[in-house]
Residue frames relative to the residue before (quaternion, step in Angstrom):
aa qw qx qy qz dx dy dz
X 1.0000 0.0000 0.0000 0.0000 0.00 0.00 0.00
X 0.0432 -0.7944 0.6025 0.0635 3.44 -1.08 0.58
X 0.3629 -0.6457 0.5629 0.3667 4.10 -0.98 1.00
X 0.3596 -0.6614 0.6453 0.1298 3.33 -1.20 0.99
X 0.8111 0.0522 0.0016 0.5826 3.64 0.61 -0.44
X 0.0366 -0.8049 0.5541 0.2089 3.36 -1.36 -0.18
X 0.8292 0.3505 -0.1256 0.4169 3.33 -0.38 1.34
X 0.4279 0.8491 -0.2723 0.1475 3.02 1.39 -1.58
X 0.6556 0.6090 -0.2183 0.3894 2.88 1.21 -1.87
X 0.6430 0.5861 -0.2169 0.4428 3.44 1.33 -1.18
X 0.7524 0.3289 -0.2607 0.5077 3.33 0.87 -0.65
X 0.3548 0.6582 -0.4539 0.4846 3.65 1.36 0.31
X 0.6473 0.3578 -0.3356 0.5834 3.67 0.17 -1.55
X 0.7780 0.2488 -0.4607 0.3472 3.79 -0.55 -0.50
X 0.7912 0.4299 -0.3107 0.3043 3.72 0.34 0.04
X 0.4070 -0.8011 0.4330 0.0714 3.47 0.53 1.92
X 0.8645 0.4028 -0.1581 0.2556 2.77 0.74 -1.77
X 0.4709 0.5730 -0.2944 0.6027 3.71 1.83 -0.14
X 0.3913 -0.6648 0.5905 0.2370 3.50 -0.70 1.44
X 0.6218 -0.5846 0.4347 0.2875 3.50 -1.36 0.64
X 0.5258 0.4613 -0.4679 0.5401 3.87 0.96 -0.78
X 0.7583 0.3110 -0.4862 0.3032 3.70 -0.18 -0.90
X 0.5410 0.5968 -0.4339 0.4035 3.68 0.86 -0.09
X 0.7075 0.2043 -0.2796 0.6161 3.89 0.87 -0.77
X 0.5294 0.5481 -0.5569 0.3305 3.76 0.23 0.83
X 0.5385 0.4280 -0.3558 0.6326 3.61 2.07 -0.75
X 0.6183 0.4546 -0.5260 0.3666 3.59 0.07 -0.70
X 0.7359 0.4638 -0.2308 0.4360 3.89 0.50 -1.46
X 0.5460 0.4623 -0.3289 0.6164 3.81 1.15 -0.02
X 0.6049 0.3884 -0.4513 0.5287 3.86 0.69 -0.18
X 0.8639 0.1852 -0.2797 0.3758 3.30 0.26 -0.58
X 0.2969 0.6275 -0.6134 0.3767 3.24 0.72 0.89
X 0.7840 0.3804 -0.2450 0.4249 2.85 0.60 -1.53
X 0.5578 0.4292 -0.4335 0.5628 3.95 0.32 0.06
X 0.5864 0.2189 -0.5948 0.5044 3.80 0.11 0.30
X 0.6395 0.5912 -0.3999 0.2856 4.00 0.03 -1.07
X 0.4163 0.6191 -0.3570 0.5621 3.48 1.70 -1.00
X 0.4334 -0.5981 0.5594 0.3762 3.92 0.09 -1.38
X 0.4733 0.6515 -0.4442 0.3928 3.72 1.30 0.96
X 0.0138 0.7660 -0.6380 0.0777 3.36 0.46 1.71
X 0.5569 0.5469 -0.5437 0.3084 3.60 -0.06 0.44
X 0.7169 -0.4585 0.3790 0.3636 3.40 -1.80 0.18
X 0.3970 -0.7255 0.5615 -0.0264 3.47 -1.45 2.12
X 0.1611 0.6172 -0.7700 0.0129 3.95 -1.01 0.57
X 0.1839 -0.5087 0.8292 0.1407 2.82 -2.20 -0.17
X 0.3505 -0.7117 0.6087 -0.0078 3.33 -1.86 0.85
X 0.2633 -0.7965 0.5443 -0.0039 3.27 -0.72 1.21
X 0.2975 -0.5073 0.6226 0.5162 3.77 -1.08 -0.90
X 0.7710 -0.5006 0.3155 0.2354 3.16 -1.37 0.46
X 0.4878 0.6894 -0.3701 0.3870 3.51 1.64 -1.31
X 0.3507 0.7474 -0.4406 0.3525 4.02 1.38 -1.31
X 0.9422 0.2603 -0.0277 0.2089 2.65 -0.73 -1.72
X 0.4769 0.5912 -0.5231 0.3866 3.68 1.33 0.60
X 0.5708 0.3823 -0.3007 0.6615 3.75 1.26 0.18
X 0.8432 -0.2787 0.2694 0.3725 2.97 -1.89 -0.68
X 0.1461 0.8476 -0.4101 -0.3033 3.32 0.35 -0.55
X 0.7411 -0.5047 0.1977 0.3961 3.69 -1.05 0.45
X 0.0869 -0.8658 0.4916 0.0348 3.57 -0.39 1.34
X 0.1588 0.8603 -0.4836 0.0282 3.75 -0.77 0.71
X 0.6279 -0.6298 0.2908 0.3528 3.27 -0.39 1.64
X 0.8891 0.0334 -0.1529 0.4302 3.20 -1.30 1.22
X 0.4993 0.5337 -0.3930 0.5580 4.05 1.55 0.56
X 0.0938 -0.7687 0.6235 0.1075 3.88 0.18 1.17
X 0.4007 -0.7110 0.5530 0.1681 3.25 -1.10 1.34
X 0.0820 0.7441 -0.6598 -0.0650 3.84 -1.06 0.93
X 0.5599 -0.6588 0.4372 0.2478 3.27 -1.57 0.33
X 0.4087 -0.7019 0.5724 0.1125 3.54 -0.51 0.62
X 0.1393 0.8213 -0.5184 0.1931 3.81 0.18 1.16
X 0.2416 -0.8222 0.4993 -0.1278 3.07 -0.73 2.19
């Protein structure tokens, strides 16, 4: 497994003003680019927990984990 991001999700909820697609178009462009690299294995990213009492950013084939402080 490899973390494709860290956090992002976190810095999503604070940014109103950035439409959500353009947020899972960077997330889905990170992990493009980490397969092109040669990282065919399974991708998460890691939030704080506070995320996931809403929606929390979801992008195909990016398993969402929780970051617990």
């Amino acid at each position: 497994m490899v973390q494709a991001e860290n956090e992002f999700g976190s810095y999503v909820a604070q940014r109103p003003d950035i439409p959500l697609e353009t947020h899972k178009k960077y997330s889905a462009t990170i992990r493009q680019q980490l397969l092109d690299a040669g990282f065919d294995i399974p991708m998460f990213t890691s939030d704080g927990s506070w995320l996931f009492k809403g929606v929390p950013l979801r992008v195909r084939y990016l398993l969402p984990t929780v970051r617990i402080t």
